[in-house]
N, C-alpha and C positions, 0 to 999 in steps of 0.2 A: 504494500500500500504506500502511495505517493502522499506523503505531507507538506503542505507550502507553509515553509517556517516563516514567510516574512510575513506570513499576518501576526507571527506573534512578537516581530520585532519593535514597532511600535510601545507594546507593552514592555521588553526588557529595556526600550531606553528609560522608560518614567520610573521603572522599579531602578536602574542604575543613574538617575537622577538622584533619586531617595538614597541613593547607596554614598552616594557624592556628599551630599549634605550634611549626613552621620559621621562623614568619616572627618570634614571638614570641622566642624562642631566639636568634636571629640577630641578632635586630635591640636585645636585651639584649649581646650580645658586641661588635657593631659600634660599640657607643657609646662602648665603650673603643678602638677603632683607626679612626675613619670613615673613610682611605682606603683600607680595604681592599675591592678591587672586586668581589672574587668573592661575599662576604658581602652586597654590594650587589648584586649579580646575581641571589642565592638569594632573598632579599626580595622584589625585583620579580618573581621568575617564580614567585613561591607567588598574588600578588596578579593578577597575569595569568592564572593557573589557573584560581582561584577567578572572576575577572570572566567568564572564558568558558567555565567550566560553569553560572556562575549564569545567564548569557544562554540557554545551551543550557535549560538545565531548566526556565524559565519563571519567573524571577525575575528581573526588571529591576528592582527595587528595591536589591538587593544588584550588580546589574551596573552600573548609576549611580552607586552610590555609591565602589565597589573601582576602577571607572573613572577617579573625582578622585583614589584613592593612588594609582595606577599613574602616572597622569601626572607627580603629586609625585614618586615612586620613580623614574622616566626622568630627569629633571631633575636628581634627585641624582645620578644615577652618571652620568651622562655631565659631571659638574662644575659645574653651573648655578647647582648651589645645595648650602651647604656643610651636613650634615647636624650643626645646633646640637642644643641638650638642649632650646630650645624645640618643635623640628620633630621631634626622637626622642619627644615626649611626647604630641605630637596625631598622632605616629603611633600611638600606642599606644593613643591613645583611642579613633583610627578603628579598629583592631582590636578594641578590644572592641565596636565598634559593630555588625562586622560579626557578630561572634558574636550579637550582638544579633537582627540582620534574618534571619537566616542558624536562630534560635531559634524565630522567631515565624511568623505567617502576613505582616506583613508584609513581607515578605522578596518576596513575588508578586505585588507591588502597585509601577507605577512613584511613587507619593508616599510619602515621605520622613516621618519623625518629625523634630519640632521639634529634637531633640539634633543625627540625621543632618545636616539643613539648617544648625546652626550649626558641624557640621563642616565641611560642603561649603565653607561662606564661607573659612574658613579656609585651608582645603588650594587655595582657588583666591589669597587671599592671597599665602601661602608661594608657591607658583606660578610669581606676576607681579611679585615683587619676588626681587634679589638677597639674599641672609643678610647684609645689613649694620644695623647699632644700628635704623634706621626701620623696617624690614617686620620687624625682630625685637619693637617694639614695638607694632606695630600688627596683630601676630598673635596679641600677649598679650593688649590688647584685642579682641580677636574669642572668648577662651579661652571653653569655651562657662562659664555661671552656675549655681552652684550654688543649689538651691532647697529651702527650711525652711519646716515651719511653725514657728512659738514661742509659747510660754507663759510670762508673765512674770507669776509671783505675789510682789509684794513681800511682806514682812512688814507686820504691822499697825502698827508702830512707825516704819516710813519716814521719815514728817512729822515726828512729834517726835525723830527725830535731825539734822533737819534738810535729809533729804534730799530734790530734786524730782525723783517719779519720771517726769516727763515728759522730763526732758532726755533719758536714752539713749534713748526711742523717737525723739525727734527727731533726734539723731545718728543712729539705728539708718535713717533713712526718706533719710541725707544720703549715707550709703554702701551702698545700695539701688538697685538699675538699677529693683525690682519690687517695691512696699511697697504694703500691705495690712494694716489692725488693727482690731479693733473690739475694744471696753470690756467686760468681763461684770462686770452688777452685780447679779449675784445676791447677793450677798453684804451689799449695802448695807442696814442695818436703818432702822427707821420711825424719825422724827421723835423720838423721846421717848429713845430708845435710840444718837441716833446722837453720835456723839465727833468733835468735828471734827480732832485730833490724831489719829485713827486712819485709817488706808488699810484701804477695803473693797474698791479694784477692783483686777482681774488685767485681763489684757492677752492677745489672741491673735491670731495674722495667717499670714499669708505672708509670706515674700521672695525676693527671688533678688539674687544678688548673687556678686563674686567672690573675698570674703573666707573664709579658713577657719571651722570652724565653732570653733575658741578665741579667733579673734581679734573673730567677735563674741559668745562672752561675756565680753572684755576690755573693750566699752563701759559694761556693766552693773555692774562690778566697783566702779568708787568709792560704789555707792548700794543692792548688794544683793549677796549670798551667792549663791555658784554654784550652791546649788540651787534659787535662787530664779527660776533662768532654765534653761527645758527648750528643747533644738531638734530636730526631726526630721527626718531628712530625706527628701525626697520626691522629684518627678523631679529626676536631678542626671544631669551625665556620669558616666561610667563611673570615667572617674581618682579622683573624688572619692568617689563608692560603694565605693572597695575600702580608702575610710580606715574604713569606718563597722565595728563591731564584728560582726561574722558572728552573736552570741547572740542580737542584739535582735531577731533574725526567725528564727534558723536555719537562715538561708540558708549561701548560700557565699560568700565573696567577691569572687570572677568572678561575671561572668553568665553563668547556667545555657545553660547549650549542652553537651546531651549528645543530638544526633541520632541515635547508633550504641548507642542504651542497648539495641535485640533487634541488634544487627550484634556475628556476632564474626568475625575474620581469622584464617580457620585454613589452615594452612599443607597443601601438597598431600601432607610425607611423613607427617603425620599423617591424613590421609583413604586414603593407601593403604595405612596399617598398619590400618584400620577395615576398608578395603574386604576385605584377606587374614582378618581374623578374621569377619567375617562368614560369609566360604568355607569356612573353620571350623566356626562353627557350623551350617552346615548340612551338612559332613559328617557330624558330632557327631549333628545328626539324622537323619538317615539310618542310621546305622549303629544308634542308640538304636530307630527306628522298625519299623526288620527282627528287631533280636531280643523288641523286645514281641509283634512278630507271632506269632512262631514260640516262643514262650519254654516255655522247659521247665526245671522242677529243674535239670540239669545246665550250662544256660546262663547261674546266678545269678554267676559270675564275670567272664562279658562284661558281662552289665549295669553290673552293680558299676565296670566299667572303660569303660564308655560314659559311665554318671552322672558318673563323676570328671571322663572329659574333659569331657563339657556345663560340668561347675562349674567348671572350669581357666577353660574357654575365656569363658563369662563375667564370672568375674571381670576377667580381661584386659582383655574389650569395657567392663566398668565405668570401670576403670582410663582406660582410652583415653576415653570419652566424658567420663569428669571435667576429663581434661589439655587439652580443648576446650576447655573453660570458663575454664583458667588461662591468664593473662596478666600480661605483665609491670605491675611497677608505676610504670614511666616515666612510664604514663599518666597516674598521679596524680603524680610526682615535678618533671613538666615544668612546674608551675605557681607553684611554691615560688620560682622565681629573681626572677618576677616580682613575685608577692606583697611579698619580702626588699627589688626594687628601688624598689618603692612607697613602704611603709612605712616605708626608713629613710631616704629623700630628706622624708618628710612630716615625720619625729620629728629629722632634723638629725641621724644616727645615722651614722655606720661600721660595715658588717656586712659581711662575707664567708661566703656560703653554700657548702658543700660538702656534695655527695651522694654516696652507694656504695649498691651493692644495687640499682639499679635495675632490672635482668633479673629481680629476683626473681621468683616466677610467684606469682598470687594469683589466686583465684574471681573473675570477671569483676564478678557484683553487690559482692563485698566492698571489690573496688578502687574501685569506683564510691562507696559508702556511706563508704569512708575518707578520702574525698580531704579533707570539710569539717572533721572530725574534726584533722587532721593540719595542715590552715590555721590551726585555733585554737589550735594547741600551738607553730607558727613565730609567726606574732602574739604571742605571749603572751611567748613570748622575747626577742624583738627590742622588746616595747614596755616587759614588766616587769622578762625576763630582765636584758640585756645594758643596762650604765652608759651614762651618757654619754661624748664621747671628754675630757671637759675629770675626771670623775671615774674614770674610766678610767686617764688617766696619772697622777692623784695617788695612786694605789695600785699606780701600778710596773707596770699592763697595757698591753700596744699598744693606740693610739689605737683600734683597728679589730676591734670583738666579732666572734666564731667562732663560727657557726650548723652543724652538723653531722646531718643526716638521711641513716638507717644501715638497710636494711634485708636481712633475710639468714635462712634458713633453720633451725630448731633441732629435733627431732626433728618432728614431725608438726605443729608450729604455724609463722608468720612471726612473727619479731621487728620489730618498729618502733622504733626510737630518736631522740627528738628529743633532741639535746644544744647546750647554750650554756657558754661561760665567763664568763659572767655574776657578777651577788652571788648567786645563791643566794637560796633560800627563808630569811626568817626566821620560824623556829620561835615566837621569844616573840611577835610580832606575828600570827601566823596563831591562835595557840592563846588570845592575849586577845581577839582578835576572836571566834574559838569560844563563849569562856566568854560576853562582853558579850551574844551571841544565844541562849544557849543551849543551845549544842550539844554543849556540854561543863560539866561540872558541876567549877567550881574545888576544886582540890586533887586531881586524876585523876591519878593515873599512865600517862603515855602514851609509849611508843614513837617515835623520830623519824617512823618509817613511817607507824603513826596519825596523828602531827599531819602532818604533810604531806599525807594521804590527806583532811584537813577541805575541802580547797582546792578539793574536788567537789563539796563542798556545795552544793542550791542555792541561787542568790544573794549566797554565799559571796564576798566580795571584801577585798582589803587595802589596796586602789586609796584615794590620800587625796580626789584627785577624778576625778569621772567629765569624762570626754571622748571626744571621737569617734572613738577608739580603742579604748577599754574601759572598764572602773571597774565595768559595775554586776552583776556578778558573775553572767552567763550563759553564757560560755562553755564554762568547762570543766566546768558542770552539762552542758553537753551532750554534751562530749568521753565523759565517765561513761557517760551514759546510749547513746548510741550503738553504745560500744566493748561495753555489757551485752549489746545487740540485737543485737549479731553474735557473741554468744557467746565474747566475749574476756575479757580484762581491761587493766587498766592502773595502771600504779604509779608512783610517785616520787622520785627519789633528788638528796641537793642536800646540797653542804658550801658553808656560809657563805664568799663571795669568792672561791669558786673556780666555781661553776656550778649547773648544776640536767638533770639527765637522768629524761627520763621514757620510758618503755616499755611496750610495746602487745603482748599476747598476743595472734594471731588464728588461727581454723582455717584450716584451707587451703580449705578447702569448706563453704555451708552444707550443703549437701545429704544429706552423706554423714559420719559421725562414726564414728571409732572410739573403743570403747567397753567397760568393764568391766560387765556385767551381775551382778546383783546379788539377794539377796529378801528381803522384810521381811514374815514369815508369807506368803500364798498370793500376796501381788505381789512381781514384778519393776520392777526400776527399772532403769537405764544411767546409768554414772560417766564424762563424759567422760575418755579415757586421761591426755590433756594436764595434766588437774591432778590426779591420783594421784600419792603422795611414795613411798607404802609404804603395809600393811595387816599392823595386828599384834593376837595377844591377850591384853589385858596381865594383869597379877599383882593383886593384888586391893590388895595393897598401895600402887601405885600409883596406884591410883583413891580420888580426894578429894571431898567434896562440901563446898562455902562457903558460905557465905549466903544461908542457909537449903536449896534444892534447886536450885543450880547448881553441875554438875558439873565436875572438869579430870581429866586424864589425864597423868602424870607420864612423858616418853618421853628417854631419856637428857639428864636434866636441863632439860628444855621444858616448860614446863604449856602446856597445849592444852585450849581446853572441848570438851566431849562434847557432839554433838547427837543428839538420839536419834530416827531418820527418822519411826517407826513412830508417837512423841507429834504431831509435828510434819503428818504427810498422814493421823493419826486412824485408824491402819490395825493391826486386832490385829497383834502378833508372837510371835514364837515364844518368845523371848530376851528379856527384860529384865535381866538380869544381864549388866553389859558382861564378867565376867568369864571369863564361858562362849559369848559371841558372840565377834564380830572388828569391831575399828573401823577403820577406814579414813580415812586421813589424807591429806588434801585440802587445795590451798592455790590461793589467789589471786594469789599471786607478792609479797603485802603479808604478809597472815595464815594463819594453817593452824588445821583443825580437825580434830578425830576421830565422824567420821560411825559408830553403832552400826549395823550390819545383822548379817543371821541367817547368810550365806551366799555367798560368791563364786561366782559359776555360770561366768566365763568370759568371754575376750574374743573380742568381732568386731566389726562392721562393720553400721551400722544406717542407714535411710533418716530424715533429721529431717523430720518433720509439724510443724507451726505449732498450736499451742494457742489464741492467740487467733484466729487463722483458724476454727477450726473446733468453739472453743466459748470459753474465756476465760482470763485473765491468771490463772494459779496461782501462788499465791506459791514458789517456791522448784522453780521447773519451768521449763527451756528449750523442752522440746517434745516431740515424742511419736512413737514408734514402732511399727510391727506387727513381730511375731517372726515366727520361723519357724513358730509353730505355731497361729499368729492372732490371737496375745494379744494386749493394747495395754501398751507399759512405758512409765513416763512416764522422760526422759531430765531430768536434774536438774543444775539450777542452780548454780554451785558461788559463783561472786561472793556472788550472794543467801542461799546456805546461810549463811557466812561472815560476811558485814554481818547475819544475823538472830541467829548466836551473839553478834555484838559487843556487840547492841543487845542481847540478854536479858545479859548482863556485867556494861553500865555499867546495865541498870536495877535489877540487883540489887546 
C-alpha cells in the first residue's frame, strides 16, 4: 500500500515549530541552573522529535544536522560535558539553523549550507573535547564568521590632514579570515583638474571575519568619520543577524519560519459547539422551508419566528467561526526572551524581561503580522530605552533595566504594552531634530503626545550614531505603518528618567468590525466603534473658525478641528452647517477630532473588503463593505482622518 507522506508534513512542521519553542525557552532558563536535569531532558527530547520526524518526512538534511545537537544534548546530561555560555550559544545558533533548513527546501536535500557545515565542525568539537579552557577555545575558533560587504568613502580632504587611507584597509585584510577590495575611481578627474592633496577613490569589498561589526569600524576611526564607513551585512550566522536592525529590510529578526501560516489548532470542544449549531441551522431550515411552503397570511408570525431563529443561530455560527481564528499570543510573546537575551549580552546591558497577557486571544493573521512590529519596540528599549548599568547606578537605579510586555483585553480591541524604566524620550532632542528636517516649523506649539508621536516619522532618528543595532531611523516608521495596516493605532507615553511606555490598539479580527454607520447626503460610510469618544450637536457659539477657513469645535473646554467628510470624499451633503448636523468625535488614543456627518443610522456588524485588493489606496479609507441592502459603504480610517486634520493645522 502507497502512502502520501506529504499530507502529513504540514502537521510535522507545526509539531517541530512547538518543538523549537521548548527547546528555545528551556534552554534560555537552563543557562541560569545547568544542572538541572529534567530541563536537560526536555531539550534533548524536543531535538530527538524533531531529528525523527525530519527522517520520517523526507528531510535528511535537517535529520543530519539535529542528529550532531542530539548527540551534543546526550553528552550534556549525562555529564560529559559541562553546559558553558560558549556551548549554550552554538546551541542556539544550531537552533536557529534548524529553523532555517526546516524554512527552506533545503531542508530535503542531504547537503548542508556553508553556515550548517561550520556548525557541524563545531558541535563535533564540543563533542570530543571535555568543557575545559582548550576545547572552550578552540570552539570559539571554529564560531562560525560573520560576513560584510563595505564601503569606504573617505572625505576629499584625507591626504591633507595627513591621513593614509590605506593603513585600515590593510589592518582591515590582517583581521580578515576573507578579504576582498577593489578601488572605484570613478571619481578621479583628468589630468588638468586633478589635486594631488585631494582623495578621489572609495573602496569596496567583502569580508568575513569574526569581529563585530563596531569593532570594525573602530579601525577606520583614527582617519575617517563613521559615516565614512558603510557595512552590510550579508551571509552571517544567525546569532549575529538578530544584532542587525529589523528596519533595514523589514524583516524580522529570527529567521522567518512560519510553516503553520494556513495551520490552525483548534481544539475538539470548539468543533462540537460548531458541529451542535450546525444541527441548528438546519433545523432552523427546515422549519423556515415548511412554512414558505404552505404560507398563508395567518402564518406571518411563525415566519417572523423562524427568520429570528435563522439570524440567532447565525450569528452564533459567526461568532464560533471567528473564535477559530483567535489564538493566543504566546505565539508571538515566546520570542521576546530570546530577542532580550541576545541583545543585551551584544550591548553589555542588564535587562530583565517580564511578560503577562499571554493567553490573550488575537486573529491568527494579526498575531502573525504583530510579532515584527513588537520586536522593534523591545529592540528599541533595550538598545535606546534602558541606560547602561555603570549610568544606571549613578542615578540611584538597579544595575538591571525592567523590560515589561503586557497584553490584555479592553472593550472590543487588544491592548499591547511595551514598557521600560529607562530615560525616557527626550522631548527637546526629538523636536530639534523635527525642526533641523522639517517636520516641524520652529516656534509650534506642541503637545508632549505630538512631539513624541515625531518619533514615527520616517527616517526619523535621535541615534548620535548609526550601528548594527539601529540609528538610521527605520524602525518605528514601520512599527507606524504596520500597526495602520491592521487597522490599529499606537501611541507614546514617556516621563524623563523614569521610562517610556508605548501602546498598540488592535481589533480582535480583520474580518469582521463592529461599526457605527453613518450618511453624508445619499452615502453611507462605517465608524469603527473602537475609536468613537461620543457624538454631539454643538451651539453655534462654540464653533470657531482661524486662519482663514480652519475650523475647531469648543467641547467642555477642548478645541478639536472639525473635519468635514463630505469636503474631504467630494460627496454632496445634506448639512453644511455643523450646527444643524452632529459631529462625531473620534480619537487615535494620541488626538481627537470632530468628524461632521448628516446622520447616525446605527450600529452593527460588517464584513471588511480590502480597497487596495480590489481597486486602490483611498486616502482616509480602511476598507469596504456591502450592506444589507447591496450598497457598498466605505469603512473609514480614523489614524489617517486625524494625521490629515493635523496636517491641514500646522499648514494653516
Amino acid at each position: 500500500m502507497n502512502v502520501d507522506m506529504d499530507q502529513f508534513l504540514s502537521a510535522f512542521l507545526v509539531e517541530a515549530q512547538e518543538h523549537i519553542e521548548v527547546f528555545e525557552s528551556t534552554l534560555l532558563a537552563v543557562e541560569d541552573d545547568p544542572s538541572n536535569r529534567e530541563q536537560l531532558n526536555t531539550i534533548f527530547r524536543c531535538a530527538h522529535s524533531i531529528k525523527g520526524g525530519a527522517a520520517t518526512f523526507g528531510l535528511p538534511g535537517v535529520a543530519g544536522f539535529t542528529h550532531h545537537v542530539e548527540t551534543l544534548l546526550d553528552d550534556i546530561r549525562a555529564g560529559k560535558i559541562q553546559l558553558t555560555t560558549t556551548i549554550s550559544r552554538l546551541l542556539f545558533q544550531c537552533l536557529d539553523e534548524i529553523r532555517l533548513l526546516l524554512a527552506s527546501p533545503n531542508g530535503a536535500v542531504p547537503e548542508l549550507s556553508d553556515s550548517a557545515k561550520n556548525l557541524v565542525s563545531q558541535l563535533q568539537i564540543a563533542s570530543n573535547y571535555s568543557s575545559d579552557e582548550a576545547s572552550s577555545v578552540q570552539l570559539e575558533a571554529a564560531s562560525g564568521l560573520l560576513e560584510y560587504e563595505f564601503l569606504f568613502q573617505p572625505k576629499a580632504d584625507i591626504l591633507a590632514r595627513g591621513c593614509d587611507p590605506f593603513l585600515p584597509l590593510l589592518e582591515l585584510e590582517e583581521v580578515c579570515t576573507n578579504y576582498s577590495v577593489k578601488a572605484d575611481t570613478s571619481r578621479v578627474p583628468s589630468l588638468e583638474d586633478f589635486d594631488p592633496e585631494q582623495c578621489y577613490l572609495s573602496w569596496k569589498g567583502q569580508i568575513a571575519t569574526e569581529h563585530s561589526a563596531n569593532e570594525i569600524r573602530e579601525i577606520f576611526d583614527f582617519v575617517a568619520d563613521t559615516e565614512d564607513i558603510d557595512l552590510f551585512p550579508i551571509q552571517q550566522n544567525v546569532h549575529t543577524a538578530q544584532k542587525e536592525v529589523t528596519g533595514n529590510s523589514g524583516g524580522s529578526t529570527n529567521p522567518s519560519f512560519r510553516p503553520d501560516a494556513g495551520i490552525i489548532r483548534v481544539s475538539s470542544d470548539k468543533m462540537d459547539r460548531l458541529v451542535n449549531l450546525i444541527g441548528e441551522l438546519v433545523i432552523n431550515q427546515s422549519i423556515l422551508d415548511a412554512v414558505v411552503a404552505d404560507f398563508t397570511p395567518n402564518q406571518m408570525g411563525n415566519l417572523i419566528d423562524a427568520v429570528a431563529s435563522m439570524a440567532r443561530a447565525c450569528r452564533e455560527l459567526q461568532e464560533r467561526v471567528m473564535s477559530i481564528r483567535l489564538v493566543p499570543l504566546r505565539q508571538a510573546f515566546g520570542r521576546f526572551p530570546r530577542v532580550v537575551h541576545d541583545l543585551s549580552n551584544s550591548l553589555g546591558k542588564q535587562v530583565e524581561l517580564t511578560m503577562s497577557g499571554e493567553d490573550t486571544e488575537l486573529d491568527k493573521a494579526l498575531v502573525e503580522a504583530i510579532c515584527d512590529p513588537l520586536t522593534h519596540l523591545i529592540r528599541n528599549s533595550v538598545d535606546h530605552g534602558l541606560e547602561s548599568e555603570s549610568e544606571r547606578v549613578a542615578t540611584g537605579k538597579s544595575p538591571v533595566g525592567h523590560l515589561h510586555v503586557n497584553a490584555s483585553h479592553e472593550g472590543g480591541s487588544v491592548m499591547l504594552e511595551v514598557t521600560d524604566d529607562g530615560k525616557g524620550l527626550d522631548k527637546d532632542k526629538i523636536l530639534a531634530k523635527a525642526i533641523d528636517r522639517g517636520l516641524v516649523q520652529a516656534g509650534t506649539a506642541m503637545t508632549d503626545e505630538a512631539i513624541h508621536a515625531l518619533i514615527f516619522a520616517p527616517g526619523f532618528s535621535t541615534a548620535d550614531a548609526i550601528t548594527d543595532v539601529s540609528g538610521r531611523g527605520v524602525g518605528m516608521d514601520i512599527v507606524r505603518s504596520t500597526i495602520d495596516n491592521l487597522n490599529g493605532n499606537v501611541s507614546v507615553y514617556s516621563n524623563p528618567g523614569q521610562g517610556t511606555r508605548v501602546r498598540i490598539r488592535l481589533p480582535l479580527t480583520m474580518a469582521i468590525l463592529e461599526g457605527l454607520s453613518l450618511s453624508i447626503g445619499e452615502e453611507i460610510y462605517v465608524l469603527p466603534l473602537t475609536a468613537i469618544v461620543e457624538s454631539i450637536q454643538p451651539k453655534k457659539e462654540d464653533l470657531v473658525t482661524i486662519t482663514g477657513d480652519e475650523e475647531v469645535v469648543r467641547v467642555r473646554g477642548e478645541v478639536l478641528p472639525v473635519v468635514r467628510l463630505h469636503q474631504l470624499f467630494n460627496s454632496p451633503s445634506y448639512i453644511s452647517d455643523p450646527s444643524k448636523g452632529l459631529l462625531v468625535i473620534v480619537s487615535d488614543d494620541e488626538r481627537k477630532v470632530a468628524l461632521l456627518v448628516d446622520e447616525l443610522i446605527g450600529q452593527n456588524q460588517v464584513v471588511i473588503k480590502s480597497m487596495e485588493a480590489n481597486y486602490r489606496k483611498v486616502e482616509g479609507v480602511a476598507g469596504a463593505t456591502i450592506l444589507g441592502d447591496g450598497r457598498v459603504a466605505l469603512i473609514l480610517d480614523v489614524p489617517e482622518l486625524v494625521r490629515c486634520a493635523d496636517a491641514a493645522a500646522r499648514a494653516a
